[in-house]
C-alpha positions in Angstrom: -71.0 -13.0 -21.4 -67.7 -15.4 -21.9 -65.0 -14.3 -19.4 -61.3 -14.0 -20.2 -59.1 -15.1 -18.1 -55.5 -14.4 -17.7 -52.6 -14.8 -15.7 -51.0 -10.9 -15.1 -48.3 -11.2 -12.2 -46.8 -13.7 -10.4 -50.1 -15.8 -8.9 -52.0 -12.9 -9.7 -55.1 -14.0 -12.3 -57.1 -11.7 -13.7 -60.7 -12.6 -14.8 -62.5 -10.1 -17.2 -66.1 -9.6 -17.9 -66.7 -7.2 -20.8 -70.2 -6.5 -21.1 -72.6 -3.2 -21.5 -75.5 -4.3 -19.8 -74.7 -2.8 -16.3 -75.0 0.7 -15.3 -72.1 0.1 -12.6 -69.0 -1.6 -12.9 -67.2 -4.1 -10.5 -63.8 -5.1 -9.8 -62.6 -7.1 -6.9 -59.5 -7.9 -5.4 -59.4 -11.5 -3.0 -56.3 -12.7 -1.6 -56.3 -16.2 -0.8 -55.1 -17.8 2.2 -55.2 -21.2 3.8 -58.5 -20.8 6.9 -57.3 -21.9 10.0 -57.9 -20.8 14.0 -54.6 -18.9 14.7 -55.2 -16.7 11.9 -58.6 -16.4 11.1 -59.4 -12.8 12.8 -56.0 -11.4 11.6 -56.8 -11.9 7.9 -60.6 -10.7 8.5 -58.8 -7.3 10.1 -57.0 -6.4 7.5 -59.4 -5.8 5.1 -61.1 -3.6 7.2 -57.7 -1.5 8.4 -57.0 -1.5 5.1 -60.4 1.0 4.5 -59.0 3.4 7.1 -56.6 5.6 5.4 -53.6 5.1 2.9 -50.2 7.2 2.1 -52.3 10.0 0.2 -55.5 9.9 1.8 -54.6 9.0 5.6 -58.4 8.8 6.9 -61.8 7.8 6.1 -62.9 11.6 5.5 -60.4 12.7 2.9 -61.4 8.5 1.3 -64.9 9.3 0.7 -64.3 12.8 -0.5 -61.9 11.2 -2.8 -65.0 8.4 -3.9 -67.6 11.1 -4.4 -65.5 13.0 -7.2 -65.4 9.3 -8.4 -69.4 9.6 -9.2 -69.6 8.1 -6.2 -67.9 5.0 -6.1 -67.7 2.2 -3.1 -64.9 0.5 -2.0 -65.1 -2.4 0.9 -63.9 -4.5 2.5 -64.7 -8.0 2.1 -64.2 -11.5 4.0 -65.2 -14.8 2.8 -64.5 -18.9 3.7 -64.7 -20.8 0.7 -64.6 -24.2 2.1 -60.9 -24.2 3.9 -59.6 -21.1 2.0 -60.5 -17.8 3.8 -60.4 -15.0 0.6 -59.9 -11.2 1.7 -59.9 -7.8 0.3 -61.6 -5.4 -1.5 -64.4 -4.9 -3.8 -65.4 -1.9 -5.9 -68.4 -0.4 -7.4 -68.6 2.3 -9.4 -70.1 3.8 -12.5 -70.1 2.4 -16.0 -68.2 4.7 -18.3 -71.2 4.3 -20.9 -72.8 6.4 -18.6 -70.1 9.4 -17.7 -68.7 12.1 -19.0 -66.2 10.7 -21.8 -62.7 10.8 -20.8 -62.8 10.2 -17.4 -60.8 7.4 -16.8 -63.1 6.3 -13.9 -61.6 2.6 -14.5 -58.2 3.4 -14.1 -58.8 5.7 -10.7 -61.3 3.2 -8.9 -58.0 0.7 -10.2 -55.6 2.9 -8.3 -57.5 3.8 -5.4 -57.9 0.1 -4.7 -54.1 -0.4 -5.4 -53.4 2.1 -2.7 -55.8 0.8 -0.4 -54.3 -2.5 -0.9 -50.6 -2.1 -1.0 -49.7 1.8 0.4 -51.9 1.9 3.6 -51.2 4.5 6.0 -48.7 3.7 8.7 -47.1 5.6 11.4 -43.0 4.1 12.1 -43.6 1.4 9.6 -46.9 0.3 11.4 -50.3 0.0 10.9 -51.8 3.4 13.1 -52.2 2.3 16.4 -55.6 4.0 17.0 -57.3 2.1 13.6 -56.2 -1.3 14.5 -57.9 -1.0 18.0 -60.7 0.7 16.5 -61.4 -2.1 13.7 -60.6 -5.2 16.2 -63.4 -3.6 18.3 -65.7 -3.8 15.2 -64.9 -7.4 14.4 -65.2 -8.2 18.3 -68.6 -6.9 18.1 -69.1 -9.0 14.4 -68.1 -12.0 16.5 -69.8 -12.0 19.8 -73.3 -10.5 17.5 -73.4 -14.1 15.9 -75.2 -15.7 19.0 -77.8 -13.2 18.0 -79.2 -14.8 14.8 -80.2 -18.3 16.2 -80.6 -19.8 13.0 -77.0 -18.8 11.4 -75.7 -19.6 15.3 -76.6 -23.3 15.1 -75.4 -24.0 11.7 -72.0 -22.2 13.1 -71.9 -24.6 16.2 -72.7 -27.3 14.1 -70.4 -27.1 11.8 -67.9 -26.6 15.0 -68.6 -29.5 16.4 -69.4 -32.0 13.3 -65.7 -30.6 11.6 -63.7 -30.0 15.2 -60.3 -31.6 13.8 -60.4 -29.6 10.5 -60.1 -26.3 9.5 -63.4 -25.7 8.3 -64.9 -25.5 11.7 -63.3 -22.2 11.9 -65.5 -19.4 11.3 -64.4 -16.5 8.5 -64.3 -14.0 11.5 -62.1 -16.5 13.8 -62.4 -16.8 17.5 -63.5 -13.7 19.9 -60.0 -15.1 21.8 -57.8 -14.9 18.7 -59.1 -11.5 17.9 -58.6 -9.5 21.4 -54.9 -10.2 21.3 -54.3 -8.5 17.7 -51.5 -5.9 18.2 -50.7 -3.2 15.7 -46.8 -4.9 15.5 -48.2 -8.3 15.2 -51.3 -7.6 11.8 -48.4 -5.3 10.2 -45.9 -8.1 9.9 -48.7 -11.0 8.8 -50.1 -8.5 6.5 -46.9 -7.7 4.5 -46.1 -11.7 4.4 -49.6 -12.0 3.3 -49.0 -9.5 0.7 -46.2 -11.6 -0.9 -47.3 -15.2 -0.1 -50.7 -15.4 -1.1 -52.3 -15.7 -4.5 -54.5 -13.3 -5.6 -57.4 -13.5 -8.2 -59.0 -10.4 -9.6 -62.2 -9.8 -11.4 -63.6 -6.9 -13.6 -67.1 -6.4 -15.2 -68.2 -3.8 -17.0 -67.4 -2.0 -20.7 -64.1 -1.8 -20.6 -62.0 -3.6 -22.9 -60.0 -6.6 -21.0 -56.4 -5.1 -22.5 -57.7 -1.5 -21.3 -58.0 -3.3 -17.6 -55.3 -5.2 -17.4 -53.0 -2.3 -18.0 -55.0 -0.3 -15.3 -54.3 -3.0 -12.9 -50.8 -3.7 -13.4 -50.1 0.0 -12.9 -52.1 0.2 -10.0 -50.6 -3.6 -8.4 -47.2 -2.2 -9.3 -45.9 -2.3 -6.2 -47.3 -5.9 -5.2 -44.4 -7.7 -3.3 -44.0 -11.7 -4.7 -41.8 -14.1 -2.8 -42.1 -16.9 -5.2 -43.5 -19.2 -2.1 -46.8 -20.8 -2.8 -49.1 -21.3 0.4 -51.3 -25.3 0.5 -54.4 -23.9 -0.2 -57.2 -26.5 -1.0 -60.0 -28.2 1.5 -60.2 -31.6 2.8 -63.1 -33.1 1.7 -64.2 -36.0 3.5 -66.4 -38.7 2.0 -67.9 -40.1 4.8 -69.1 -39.5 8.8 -66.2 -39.1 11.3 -67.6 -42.1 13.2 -69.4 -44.8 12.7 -72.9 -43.9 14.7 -73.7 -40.3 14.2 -72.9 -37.9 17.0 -75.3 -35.8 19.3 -74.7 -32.1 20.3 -77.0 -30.1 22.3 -76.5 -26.9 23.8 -79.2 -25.0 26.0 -79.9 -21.3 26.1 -82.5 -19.3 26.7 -84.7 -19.3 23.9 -88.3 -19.7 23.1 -87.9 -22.0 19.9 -85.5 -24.9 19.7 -83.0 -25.2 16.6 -82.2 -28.2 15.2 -79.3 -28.5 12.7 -78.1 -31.9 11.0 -74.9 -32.2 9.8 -74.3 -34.5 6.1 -71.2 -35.6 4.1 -72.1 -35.9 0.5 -70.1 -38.9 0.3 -68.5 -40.4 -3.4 -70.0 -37.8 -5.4 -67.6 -35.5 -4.2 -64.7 -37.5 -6.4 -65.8 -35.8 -9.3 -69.1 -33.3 -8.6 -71.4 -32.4 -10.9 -72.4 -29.1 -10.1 -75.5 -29.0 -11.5 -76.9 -32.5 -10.2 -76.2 -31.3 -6.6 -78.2 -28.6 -6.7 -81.2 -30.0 -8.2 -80.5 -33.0 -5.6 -80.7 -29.8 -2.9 -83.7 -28.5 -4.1 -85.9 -31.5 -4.0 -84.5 -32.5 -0.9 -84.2 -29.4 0.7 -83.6 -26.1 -1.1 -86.5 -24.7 -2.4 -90.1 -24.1 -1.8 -91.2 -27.2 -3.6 -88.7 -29.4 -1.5 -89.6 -32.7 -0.1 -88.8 -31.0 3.7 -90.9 -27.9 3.1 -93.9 -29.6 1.6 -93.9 -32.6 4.2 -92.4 -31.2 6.9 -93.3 -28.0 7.9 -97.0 -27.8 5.2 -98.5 -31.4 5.5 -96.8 -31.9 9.8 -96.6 -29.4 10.7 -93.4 -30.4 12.7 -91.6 -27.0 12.1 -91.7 -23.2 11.8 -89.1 -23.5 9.2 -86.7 -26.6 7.5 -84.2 -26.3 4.6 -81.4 -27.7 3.2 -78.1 -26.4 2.2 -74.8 -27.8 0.2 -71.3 -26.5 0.5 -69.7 -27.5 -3.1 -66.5 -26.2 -1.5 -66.4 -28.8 1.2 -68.7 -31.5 0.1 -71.6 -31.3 3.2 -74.6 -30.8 3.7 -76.6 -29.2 6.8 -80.6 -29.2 7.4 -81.4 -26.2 9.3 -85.0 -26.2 11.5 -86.9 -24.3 14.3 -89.2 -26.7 15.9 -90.8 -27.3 19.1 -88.8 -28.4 22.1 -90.8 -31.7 21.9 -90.9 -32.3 18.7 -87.1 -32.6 18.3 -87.8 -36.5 17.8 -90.7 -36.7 15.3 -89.1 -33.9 13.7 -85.6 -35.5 12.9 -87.0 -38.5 12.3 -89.4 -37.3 9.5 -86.5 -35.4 7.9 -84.1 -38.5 7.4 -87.6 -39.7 6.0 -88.0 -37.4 3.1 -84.3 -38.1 2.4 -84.8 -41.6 2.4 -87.6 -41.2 0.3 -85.2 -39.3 -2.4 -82.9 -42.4 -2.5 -86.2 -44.6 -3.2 -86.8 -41.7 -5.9 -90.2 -41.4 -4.6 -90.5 -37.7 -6.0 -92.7 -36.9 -8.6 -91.7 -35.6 -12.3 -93.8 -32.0 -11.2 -91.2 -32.4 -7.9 -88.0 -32.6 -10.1 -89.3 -30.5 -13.1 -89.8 -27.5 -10.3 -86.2 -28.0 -8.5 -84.6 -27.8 -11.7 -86.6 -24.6 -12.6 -85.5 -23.2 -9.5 -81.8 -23.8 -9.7 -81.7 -22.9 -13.8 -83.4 -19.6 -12.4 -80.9 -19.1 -9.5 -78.3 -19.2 -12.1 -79.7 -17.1 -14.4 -80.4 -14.6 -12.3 -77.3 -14.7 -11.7 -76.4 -12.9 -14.8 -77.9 -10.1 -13.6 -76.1 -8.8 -10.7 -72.4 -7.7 -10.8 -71.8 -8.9 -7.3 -73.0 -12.2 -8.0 -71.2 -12.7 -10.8 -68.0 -11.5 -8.9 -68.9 -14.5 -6.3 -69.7 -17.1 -9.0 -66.4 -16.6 -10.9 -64.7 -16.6 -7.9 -66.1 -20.1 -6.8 -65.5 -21.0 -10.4 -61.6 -20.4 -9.8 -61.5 -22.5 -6.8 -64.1 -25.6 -7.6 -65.0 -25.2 -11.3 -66.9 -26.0 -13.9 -65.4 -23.0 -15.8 -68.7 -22.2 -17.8 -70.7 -19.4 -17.4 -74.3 -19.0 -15.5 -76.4 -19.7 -18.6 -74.9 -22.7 -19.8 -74.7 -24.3 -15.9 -78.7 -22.9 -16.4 -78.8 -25.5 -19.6 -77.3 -28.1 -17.9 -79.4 -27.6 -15.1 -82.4 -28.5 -17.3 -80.9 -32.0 -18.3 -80.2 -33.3 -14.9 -82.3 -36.7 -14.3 -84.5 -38.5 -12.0 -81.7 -41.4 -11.4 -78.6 -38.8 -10.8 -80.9 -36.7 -8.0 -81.0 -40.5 -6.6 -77.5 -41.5 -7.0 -76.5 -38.5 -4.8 -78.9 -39.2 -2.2 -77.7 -42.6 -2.0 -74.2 -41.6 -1.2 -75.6 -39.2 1.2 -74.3 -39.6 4.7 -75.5 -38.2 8.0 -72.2 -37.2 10.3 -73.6 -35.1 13.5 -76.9 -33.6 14.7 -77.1 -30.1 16.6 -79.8 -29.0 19.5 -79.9 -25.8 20.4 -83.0 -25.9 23.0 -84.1 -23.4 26.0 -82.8 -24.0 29.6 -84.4 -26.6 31.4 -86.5 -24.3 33.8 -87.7 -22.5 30.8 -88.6 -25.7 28.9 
């Protein structure tokens, strides 16, 4: 499955999948747009006002009446931060023709549909409806505020907040509950029509269809698409090394009955020119898999844990280690995690250790090849960091990676901040 790839509007690429092994197509639409705090929760709204209603179909009844006589197709909104670039919009699913009635055209009217949705929503003097604003800001307020919920995903967050505080990745893809309230119908309906002509735009298709067949659908149904010419700085700031010179200390205290520990890493010179492959086997004898030097010593052999892993942002070059432990063992646990990574420099893992992380990565990415929506978010992270090859040769590559590149990485490996989240002192 070799993509084509092709520039269709103004800043608008298409990338086309034809292949007939799915029983459901996908195409998605992202608009890209620099992530920063003042307009974080306005892009995420959009999407999600966008889903509402549109000129022909002005609420969400007479929308999935509309999807069911499409063999039941899906249309959603979606928000993503891909290192500093938040990327919104919509993403469709919907039957493969191979398995329709012929002559349906099912492309072409899940291509239109999303071209409405996109460009012709409904609007009452010019503005976005008054009522589906407040009703979708409400949803995203309760997105925002639910985060503290999952403890795990909260300290990463909060991490990342404090370890990145002058750069725009500490800003989360939903924004800031305080950015959010204020949202006025006036105010997303002028930033979402200079969105609409500012921002580049990358589409992707798979399915049957022949690339020229979908390309024709989509420039019918982006027709309308406003360009201004202007091209937004998108890109992320990737820094090599810690913000200081001794690593910084959060701690936050809540009430809870298991402490989270987070540690914050810049991936340091490897980052010039990132091999893709190497830092994910590097991850998953560190950290990222169930053969990992942190799982095996960790949490099997010390017990020191109810759960430790690793995880790498290619997009903005750092690495967190995310662990429930103890409130007491905050010390022996952090100190036997820089351990196991110093013990990666050293390249004091076995052969069995690195022939099972690169199984496990080569596996990731070929399973990739059998989900639409995860090719959709591959290609997509292909378009903004690269390599531009497709899962099964990234697989192949996988398979080459050596003992002395896993160690090379870990050497340049550098620890920036470290995150507490432990319960109140009277519970403690």
């Amino acid at each position: 499955m070799n993509p084509i790839t092709e520039l269709i509007m103004p800043d608008v690429v298409l990338t086309c999948l034809q292949t007939d092994k799915f029983k459901t197509g996908c195409l998605s639409v992202g608009l890209l747009t620099p992530l920063n705090r003042e307009t974080a929760s306005k892009n995420a709204l959009i999407p999600m006002v966008l889903t509402r209603g549109t000129a022909s179909l002005p609420d969400m009844a007479a929308i999935n009446t509309k999807l069911d006589a499409l063999y039941g197709a899906r249309i959603r909104p979606v928000v993503r931060k891909k290192g500093e670039i938040q990327v919104i919009g919509l993403v469709s699913d919907f039957a493969d023709e191979a398995f329709i009635p012929e002559g349906s055209a099912l492309l072409e009217q899940v291509a239109a549909l999303t071209g409405e949705m996109l460009l012709m929503p409904r609007t009452y003097g010019g503005l976005m409806p008054r009522e589906y604003v407040e009703s979708e800001r409400e949803k995203l307020l309760e997105l925002i505020r639910g985060r503290i919920n999952d403890k795990r995903a909260y300290s990463l967050q909060r991490l990342f907040e404090l370890m990145c505080a002058p750069e725009a990745y500490a800003t989360d893809k939903l924004g800031s509950e305080n950015e959010a309230e204020s949202i006025t119908p006036l105010e997303l309906t002028r930033y979402y029509r200079r969105l609409l002509a500012v921002s580049p735009i990358r589409i992707f298709y798979c399915g049957s269809a022949a690339p020229a067949r979908v390309k024709t659908a989509l420039l019918s149904a982006l027709a309308p698409l406003p360009r201004s010419g202007e091209t937004p700085d998108l890109g992320t700031d990737i820094r090599m090394n810690a913000l200081e010179e001794t690593v910084r200390r959060f701690t936050d205290e809540m009430r809870v009955a298991q402490g989270k520990l987070a540690i914050g890493f810049r991936l340091g010179d490897c980052m010039e020119a990132p091999n893709t492959a190497a830092l994910r086997v590097f991850n998953a004898v560190f950290g990222g898999s169930a053969n990992s030097k942190l799982f095996t010593n960790v949490r099997e052999k010390l017990s020191l844990c109810y759960f430790v892993s690793s995880m790498i942002d290619l997009h903005k070059g750092v690495m967190a280690v995310s662990s429930g432990i103890e409130f007491d063992k905050y010390d022996a646990a952090l100190t036997e995690i820089f351990a196991q990574l110093e013990a990666v420099r050293r390249g004091d893992f076995t052969d069995q250790e690195l022939a099972a992380a690169k199984s496990s990565v080569a596996g990731d990415y070929r399973l990739t090849e059998d989900s639409p929506g995860a090719l959709e978010d591959f290609y997509l992270n292909q378009a903004l960091i690269g390599p531009e090859c497709p899962p099964s040769e990234l697989a192949a590559l996988t398979e080459e990676i050596t003992a002395d590149e896993v160690v090379t990485i870990a050497k340049g490996v550098v620890c920036d901040a470290v995150y507490f989240l432990r319960g109140q002192k009277e519970d403690a």
